[in-house]
N, C-alpha and C positions, 0 to 999 in steps of 0.2 A: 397243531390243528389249524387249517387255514378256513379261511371265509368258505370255500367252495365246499369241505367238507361238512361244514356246519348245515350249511345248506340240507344235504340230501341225508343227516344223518335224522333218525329217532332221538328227540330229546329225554331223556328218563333224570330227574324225576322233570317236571313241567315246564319247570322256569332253570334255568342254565345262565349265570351271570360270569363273565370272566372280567373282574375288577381290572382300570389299570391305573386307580390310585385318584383320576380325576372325572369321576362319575358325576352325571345329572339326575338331580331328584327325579326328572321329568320319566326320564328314559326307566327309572327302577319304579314309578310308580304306573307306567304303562305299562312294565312287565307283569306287575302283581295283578293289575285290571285285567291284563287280557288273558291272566292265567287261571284266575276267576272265572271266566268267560267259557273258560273249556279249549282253551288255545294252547299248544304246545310252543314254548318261547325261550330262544336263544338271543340272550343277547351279546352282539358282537363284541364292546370294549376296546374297538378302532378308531380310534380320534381321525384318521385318515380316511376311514370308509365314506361310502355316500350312504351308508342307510344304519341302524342303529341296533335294530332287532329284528329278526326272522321268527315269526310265528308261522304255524300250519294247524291245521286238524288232523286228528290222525287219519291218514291215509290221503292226506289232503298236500295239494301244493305251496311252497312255501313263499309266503310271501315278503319284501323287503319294507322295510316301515322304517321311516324317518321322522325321529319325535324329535317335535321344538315346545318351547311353554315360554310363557311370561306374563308379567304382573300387569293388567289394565293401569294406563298412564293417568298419573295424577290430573292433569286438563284431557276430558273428552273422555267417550263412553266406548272407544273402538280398541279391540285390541290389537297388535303391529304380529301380523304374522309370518315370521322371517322365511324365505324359499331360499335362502342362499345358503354356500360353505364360505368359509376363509379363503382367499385366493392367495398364492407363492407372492411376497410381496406385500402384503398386506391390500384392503380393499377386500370386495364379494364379488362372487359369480353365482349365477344361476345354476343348476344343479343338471347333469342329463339327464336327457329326456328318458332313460331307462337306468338310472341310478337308484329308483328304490319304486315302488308302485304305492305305496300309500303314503302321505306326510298324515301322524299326528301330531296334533297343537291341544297341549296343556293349558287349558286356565287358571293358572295356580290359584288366585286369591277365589278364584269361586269354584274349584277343584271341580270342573268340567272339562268336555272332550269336544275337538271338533275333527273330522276327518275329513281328506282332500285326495283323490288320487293325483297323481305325477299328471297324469295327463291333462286334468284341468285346470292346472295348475302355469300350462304353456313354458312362457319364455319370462314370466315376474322374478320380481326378486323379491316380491313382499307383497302382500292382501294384506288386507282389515280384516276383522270381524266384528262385528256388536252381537251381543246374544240379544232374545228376543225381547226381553224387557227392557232395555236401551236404546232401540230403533223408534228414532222417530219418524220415519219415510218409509211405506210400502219397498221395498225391494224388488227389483227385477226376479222373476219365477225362477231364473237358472242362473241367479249370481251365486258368488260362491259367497256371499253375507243371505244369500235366503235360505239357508236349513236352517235345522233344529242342531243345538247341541247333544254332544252325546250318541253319536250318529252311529254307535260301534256295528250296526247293521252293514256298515258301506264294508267291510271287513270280508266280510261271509258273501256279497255280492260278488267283489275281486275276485277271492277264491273259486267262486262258482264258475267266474267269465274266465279263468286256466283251467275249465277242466269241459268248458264245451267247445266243440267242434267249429273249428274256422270255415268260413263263407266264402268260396270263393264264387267273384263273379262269373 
């Protein structure tokens, strides 16, 4: 079964995990959430992919989600939210710009969510985040540290902006 057919297949039953021995808590506990959710969820099991899990709704388009997590650093209140893959060689690269439509970032130690799409995400290799009880400075209205955690609505928006009609000028 390759990536492309995962894609456009019906997942039965919900959640579709294909193990390959070196799995991330992050990525099996976004599956259970979003299956919760009412989300149909494949996850890939490609250490080489750019994205991690394909969920959809039924009859919905599938979307590519690329989950990172990690623990808030012993000094300071921001968590390090990684955009990059491993690069051939060792070192990171940024990810492309149509490698996956959503990053989710796992807060492990405080088991929250935050979501980002690919696009706003540009050309970084890395954001911050403080959730909102850790800010101590107003934030900019459209930084990617001014949402709310937990944001799983930005999900169903994605979704909705593949299935409306393109604008041309």
């Amino acid at each position: 079964m390759t990536a492309e057919s995962l894609k456009s297949e019906e997942a039965e039953p919900s959640v579709w995990i294909v193990s390959n021995g070196d799995n991330d808590a992050s990525e099996f506990e976004f599956c259970k959430q979003a299956s919760l959710r009412g989300w149909k969820v494949t996850h890939s099991g490609a250490r080489e992919s750019d994205y991690d899990v394909i969920i959809r709704r039924p009859d919905g388009p599938a979307i590519l989600v690329q989950v990172k997590g990690a623990l808030l650093p012993m000094v300071g209140s921001h968590y390090q939210v990684p955009c990059r893959r491993n690069a051939k060689g060792g070192g990171k690269r940024a990810y492309g710009p149509h490698a996956f439509h959503v990053l989710a970032f796992h807060m492990i130690d405080a088991d929250r969510w935050i979501f980002y799409t690919r696009a706003e995400l540009g050309n970084r290799t890395l954001t911050t985040y403080a959730l909102p009880e850790f800010r101590k400075n107003k934030v900019r209205k459209n930084a990617p540290d001014a949402r709310n955690p937990d944001n799983w609505e930005l999900l169903d928006e994605v979704a909705q902006s593949f299935t409306q009609p393109q604008q041309t000028p």
